[in-house]
C-alpha positions in Angstrom: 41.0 10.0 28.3 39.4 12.0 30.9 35.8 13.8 31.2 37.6 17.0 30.9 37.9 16.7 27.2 35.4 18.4 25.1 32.9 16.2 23.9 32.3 15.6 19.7 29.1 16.9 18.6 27.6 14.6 16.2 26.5 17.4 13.8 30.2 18.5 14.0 31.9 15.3 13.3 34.9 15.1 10.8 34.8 11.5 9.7 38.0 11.3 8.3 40.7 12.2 5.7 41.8 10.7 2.2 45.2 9.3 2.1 47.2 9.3 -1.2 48.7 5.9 -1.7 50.0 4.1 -4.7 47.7 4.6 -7.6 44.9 5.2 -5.3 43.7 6.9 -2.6 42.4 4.8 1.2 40.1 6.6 4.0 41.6 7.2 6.9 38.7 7.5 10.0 38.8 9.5 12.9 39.6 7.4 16.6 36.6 6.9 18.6 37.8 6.5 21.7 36.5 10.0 22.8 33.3 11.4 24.9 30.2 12.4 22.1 27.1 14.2 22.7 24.1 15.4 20.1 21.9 18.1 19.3 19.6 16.2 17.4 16.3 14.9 20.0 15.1 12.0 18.0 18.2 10.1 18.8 17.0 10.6 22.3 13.3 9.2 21.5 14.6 6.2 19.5 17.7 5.7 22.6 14.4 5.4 25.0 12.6 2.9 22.3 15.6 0.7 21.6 16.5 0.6 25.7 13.1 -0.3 26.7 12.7 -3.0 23.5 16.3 -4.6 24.3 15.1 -4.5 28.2 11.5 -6.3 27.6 14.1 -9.2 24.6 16.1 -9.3 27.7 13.4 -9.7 30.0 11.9 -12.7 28.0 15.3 -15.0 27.8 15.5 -14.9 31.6 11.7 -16.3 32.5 11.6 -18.9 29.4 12.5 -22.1 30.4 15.5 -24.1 28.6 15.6 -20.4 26.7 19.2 -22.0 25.4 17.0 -24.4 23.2 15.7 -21.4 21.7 18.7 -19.1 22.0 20.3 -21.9 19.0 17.5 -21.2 16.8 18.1 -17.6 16.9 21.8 -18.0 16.3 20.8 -20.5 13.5 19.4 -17.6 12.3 21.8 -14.8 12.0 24.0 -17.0 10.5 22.0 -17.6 7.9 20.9 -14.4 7.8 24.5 -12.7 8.3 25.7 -15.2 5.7 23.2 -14.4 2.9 23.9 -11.0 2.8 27.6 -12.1 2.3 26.1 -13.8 -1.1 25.5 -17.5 0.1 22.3 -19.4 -0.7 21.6 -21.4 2.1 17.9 -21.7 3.4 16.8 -21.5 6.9 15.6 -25.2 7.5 19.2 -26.3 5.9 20.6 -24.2 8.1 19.6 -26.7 11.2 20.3 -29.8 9.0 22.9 -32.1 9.6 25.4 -31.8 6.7 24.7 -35.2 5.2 21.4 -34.3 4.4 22.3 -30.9 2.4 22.9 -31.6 -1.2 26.4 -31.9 -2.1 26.4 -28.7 -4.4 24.9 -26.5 -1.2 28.0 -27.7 1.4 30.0 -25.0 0.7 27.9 -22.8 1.5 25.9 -24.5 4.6 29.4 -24.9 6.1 30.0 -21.2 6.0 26.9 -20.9 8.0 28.1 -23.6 9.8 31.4 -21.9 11.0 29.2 -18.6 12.0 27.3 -20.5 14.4 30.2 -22.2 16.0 32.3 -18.6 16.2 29.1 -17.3 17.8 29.2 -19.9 20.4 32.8 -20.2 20.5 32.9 -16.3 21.5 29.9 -16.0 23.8 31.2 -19.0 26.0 34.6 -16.7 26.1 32.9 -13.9 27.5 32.3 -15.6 30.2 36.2 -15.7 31.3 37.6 -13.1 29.1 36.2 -9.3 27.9 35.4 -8.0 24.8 38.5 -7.4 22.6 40.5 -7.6 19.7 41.9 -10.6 21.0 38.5 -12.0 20.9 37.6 -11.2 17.3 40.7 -12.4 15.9 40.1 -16.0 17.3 36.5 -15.5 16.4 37.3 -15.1 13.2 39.8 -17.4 12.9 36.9 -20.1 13.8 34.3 -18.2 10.7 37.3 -19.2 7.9 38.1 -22.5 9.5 37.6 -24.6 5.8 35.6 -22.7 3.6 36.1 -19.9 1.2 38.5 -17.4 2.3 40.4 -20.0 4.6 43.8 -18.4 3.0 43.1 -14.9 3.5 44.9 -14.6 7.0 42.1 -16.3 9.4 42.5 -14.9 12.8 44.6 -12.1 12.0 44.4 -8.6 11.2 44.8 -7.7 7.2 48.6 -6.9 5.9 47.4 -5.7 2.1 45.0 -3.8 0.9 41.1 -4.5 0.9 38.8 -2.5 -0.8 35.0 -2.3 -1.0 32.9 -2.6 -4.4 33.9 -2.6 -7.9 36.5 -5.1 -9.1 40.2 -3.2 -7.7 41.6 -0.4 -5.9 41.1 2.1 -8.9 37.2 1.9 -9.1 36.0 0.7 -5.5 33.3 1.8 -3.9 35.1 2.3 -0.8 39.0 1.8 0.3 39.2 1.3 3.8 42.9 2.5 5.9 45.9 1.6 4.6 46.9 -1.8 6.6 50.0 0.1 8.6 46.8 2.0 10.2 44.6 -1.1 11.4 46.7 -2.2 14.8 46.1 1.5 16.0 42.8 1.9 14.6 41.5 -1.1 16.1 43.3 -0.8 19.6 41.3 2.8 19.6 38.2 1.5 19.2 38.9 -1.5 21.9 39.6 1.2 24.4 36.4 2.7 23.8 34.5 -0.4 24.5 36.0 -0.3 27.7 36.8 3.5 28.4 34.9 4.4 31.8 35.8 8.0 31.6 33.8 9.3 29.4 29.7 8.9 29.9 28.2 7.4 26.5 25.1 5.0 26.7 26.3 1.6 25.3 23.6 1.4 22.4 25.6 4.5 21.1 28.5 3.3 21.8 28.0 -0.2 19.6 26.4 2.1 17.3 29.6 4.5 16.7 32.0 0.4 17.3 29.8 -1.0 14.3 30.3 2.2 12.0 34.1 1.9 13.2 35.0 -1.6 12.6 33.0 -1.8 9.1 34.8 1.4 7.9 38.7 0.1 9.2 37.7 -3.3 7.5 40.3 -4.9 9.7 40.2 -8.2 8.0 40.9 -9.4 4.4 37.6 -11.2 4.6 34.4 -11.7 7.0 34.2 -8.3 7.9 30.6 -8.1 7.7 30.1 -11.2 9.8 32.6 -10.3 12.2 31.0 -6.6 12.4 27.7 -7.8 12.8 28.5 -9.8 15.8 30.1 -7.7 17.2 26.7 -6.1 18.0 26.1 -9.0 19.8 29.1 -9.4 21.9 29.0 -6.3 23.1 25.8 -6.2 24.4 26.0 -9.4 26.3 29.8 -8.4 27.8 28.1 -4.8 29.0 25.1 -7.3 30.5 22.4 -5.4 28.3 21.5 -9.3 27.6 22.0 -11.9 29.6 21.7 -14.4 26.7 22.9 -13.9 22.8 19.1 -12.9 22.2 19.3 -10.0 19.5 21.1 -9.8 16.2 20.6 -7.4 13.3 21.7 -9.0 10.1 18.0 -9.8 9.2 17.5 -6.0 9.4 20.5 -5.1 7.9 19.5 -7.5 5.0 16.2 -6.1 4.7 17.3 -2.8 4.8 20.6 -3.8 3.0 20.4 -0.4 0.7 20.1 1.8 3.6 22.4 -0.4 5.7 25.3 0.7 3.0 23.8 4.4 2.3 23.8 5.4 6.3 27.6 3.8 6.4 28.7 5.7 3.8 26.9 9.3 4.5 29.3 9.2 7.8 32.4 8.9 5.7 31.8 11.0 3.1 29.8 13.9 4.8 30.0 12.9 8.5 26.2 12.3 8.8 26.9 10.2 12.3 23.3 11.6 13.1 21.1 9.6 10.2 23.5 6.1 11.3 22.5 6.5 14.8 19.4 7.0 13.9 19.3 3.9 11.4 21.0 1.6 13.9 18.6 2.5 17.0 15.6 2.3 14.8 16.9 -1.3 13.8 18.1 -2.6 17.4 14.0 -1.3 18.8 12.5 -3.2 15.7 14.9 -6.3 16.1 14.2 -6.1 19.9 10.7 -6.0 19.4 10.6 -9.3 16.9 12.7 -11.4 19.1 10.1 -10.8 21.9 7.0 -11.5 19.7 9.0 -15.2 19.1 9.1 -15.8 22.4 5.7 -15.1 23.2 4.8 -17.4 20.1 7.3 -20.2 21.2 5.7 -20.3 24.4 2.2 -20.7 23.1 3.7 -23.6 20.8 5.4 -25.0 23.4 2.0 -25.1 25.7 0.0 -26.1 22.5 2.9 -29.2 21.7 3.3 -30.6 25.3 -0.4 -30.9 26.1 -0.7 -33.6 22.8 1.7 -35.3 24.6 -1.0 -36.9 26.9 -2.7 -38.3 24.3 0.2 -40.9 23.7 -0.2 -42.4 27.0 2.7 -44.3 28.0 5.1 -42.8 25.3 4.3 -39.4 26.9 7.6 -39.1 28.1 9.2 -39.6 25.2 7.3 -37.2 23.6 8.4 -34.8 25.6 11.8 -35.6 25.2 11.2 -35.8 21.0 9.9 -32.4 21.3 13.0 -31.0 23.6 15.2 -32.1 20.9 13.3 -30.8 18.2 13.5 -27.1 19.4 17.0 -27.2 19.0 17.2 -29.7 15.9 13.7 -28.8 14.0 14.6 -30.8 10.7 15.1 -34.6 11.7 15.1 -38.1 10.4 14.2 -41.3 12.2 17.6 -42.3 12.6 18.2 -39.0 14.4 15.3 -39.3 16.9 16.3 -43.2 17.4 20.0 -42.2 17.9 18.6 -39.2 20.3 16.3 -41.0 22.4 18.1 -44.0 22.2 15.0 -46.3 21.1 14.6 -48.9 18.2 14.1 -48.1 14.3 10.8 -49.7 14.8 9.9 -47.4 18.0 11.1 -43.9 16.7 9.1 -44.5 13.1 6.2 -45.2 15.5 6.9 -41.6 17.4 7.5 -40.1 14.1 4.1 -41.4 13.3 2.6 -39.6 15.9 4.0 -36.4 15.7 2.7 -36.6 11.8 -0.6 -37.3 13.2 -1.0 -34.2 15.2 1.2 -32.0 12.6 4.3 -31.0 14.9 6.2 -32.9 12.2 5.9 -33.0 8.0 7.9 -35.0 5.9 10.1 -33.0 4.0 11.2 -35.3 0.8 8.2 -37.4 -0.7 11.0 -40.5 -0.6 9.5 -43.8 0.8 13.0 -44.0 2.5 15.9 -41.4 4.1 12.6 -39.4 4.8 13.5 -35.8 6.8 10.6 -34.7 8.5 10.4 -31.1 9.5 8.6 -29.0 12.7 7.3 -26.8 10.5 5.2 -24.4 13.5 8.0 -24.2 14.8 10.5 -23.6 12.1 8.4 -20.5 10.7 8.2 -18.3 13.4 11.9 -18.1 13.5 11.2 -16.8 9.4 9.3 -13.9 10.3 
């Protein structure tokens, strides 16, 4: 690929073409690996909006201290989010919970949630060796299915059947992605494109025009909305638009879930890459914008929370330490905080106690005993 080549208007784009297979008929998608350009100026407003928002996010996890606390809150997060809008019912405070404490009927699905935030952290840590690549997301992936519902539908590897999209089979889907003789090539276009230095396309579009891509090769026979989604992520932290795993859109998406799937499908049926762009800039600026407002409220927590930690004298210390743990484990039980801060039954109840007392914690169960007690303050702002 060299500058040479004429760029792809996004007003002229052919998406794709149908392919006749058995009984049915599977969308084959244009490679992306190519040099784009627009007419329309808004994408050029809402580039700006999204650049500057993802700048000031970016901005916020360098200056806060022990941001990584924080950081697993916000992958706690898109997991939970990611996950719901894959159907599981798993609420944000069980999310954080250890799995003993989930009822048994909810484990299936906290442990999916549970295997999205350890692929997260399993593939962020790999970026710091390794680039982004298809090589990546299969072991990703592989992690995601690791025990849980779709553990037999090939984890860590790309499809060899059919998928399909909506509706119950191949003959009344929604969508039918590329036949799976086409993934391999599909999928080593679009990693070239991550990576292609010839051609001059800002990254936001570029994850923009990757996210489109992946979702619409469906690479996998399952988690490809989880996988897609995090992608996002990924490759803004390997292109050093963040320096920590700061942003994530599946709370947007979710919100937006109907116009999420509308702006998808507009590309591949009338080549609308214009509205998607649009759609996905609009979302990275308002998620951008969020994750920066919960910074600036964890901060004031944080300075609210610390200074009540004069008040309990000698135990100070160890309220300071109760309240490190707690940003990264908000829903606890006594054992937890003994176990943590390696202090008697008798002394963590007492710490509990005092946390009660000037409502950083609430007890969770109404139970006399196996009480969970919850940092509420803290927990909500991560619900907004």
């Amino acid at each position: 690929m060299t500058t040479n080549n004429p760029p792809t208007h996004f007003e002229n784009f052919q998406s794709g073409v149908w392919r006749q297979q058995y009984q049915y008929q599977s969308f084959s998608p244009q490679r992306v690996n190519r040099l784009w350009c627009w007419e329309d100026p808004r994408i050029n407003t809402l580039l700006e909006q999204a650049t500057r928002a993802l700048g000031e996010l970016n901005a916020f996890s360098l200056i806060v201290p022990d941001v990584d606390l924080f950081i697993e809150m916000h992958i706690a997060k898109e997991a939970n989010q990611s996950s719901r809008i894959e159907g599981t019912q798993t609420a944000m405070d069980e999310a954080v919970m250890r799995e003993e404490l989930i009822a048994p009927e909810k484990r299936d699905d906290w442990r999916e949630v549970r295997n999205y935030v350890d692929a997260i952290n399993m593939a962020i840590a790999e970026l710091q060796t390794l680039p982004l690549s298809n090589r990546l997301l299969r072991e990703t992936h592989a992690v995601l299915m690791r025990g849980v519902r779709g553990e037999h539908k090939m984890p860590g590897e790309f499809r060899s059947s059919q998928n399909w999209i909506g509706g119950s089979g191949l003959k009344d889907a929604a969508f039918v992605p590329p036949h799976p003789s086409e993934v391999p090539d599909l999928m080593g276009d679009l990693e070239k494109f991550w990576h292609n230095e010839m051609i001059e396309v800002p990254d936001l579009i570029r994850i923009a025009i990757s996210h489109y891509q992946f979702e619409t090769i469906h690479p996998f026979c399952d988690g490809n909305g989880r996988i897609g989604r995090l992608l996002i992520t990924l490759y803004l932290v390997s292109k050093g638009l963040l320096h920590k795993p700061a942003l994530y859109l599946s709370d947007f998406f979710e919100r937006n879930r109907a116009s999420y799937y509308d702006a998808l499908m507009a590309v591949r049926t009338s080549g609308n890459l214009n509205h998607w762009v649009r759609f996905f800039l609009s979302g990275v600026a308002e998620t951008a914008r969020n994750g920066r407002d919960t910074f600036q409220k964890v901060l004031a927590l944080r300075t609210e929370s610390e200074a009540r930690m004069h008040e309990l004298g000698r135990r100070g210390k160890k309220g300071l330490e109760l309240l490190r743990l707690l940003y990264s484990r908000p829903v606890v039980t006594v054992s937890d905080v003994g176990e943590a801060l390696k202090m008697s039954a008798p002394t963590a109840n007492a710490l509990v106690s005092e946390f009660q007392r000037f409502g950083l914690l609430k007890e969770q169960t109404g139970y006399a005993r196996n009480r969970v007690f919850a940092f509420e303050a803290y927990l909500k702002l991560f619900l907004i």
